[in-house]
N, C-alpha and C positions, 0 to 999 in steps of 0.2 A: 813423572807426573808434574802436573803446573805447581800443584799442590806443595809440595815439599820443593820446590824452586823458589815459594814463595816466601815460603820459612827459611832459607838460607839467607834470602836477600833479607828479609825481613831483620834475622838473627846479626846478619853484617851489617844493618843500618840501625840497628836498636829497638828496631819496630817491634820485637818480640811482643814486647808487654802490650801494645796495643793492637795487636793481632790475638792476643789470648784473650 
């Protein structure tokens, strides 16, 4: 899914926190 594509990248650039 894009979904969970998005949180890897997110998780590999940091973005986690502002994706939560």
């Amino acid at each position: 899914m894009y979904f969970q594509r998005s949180i890897v990248i997110n998780m590999k650039r940091g973005t986690s926190r502002l994706f939560i």
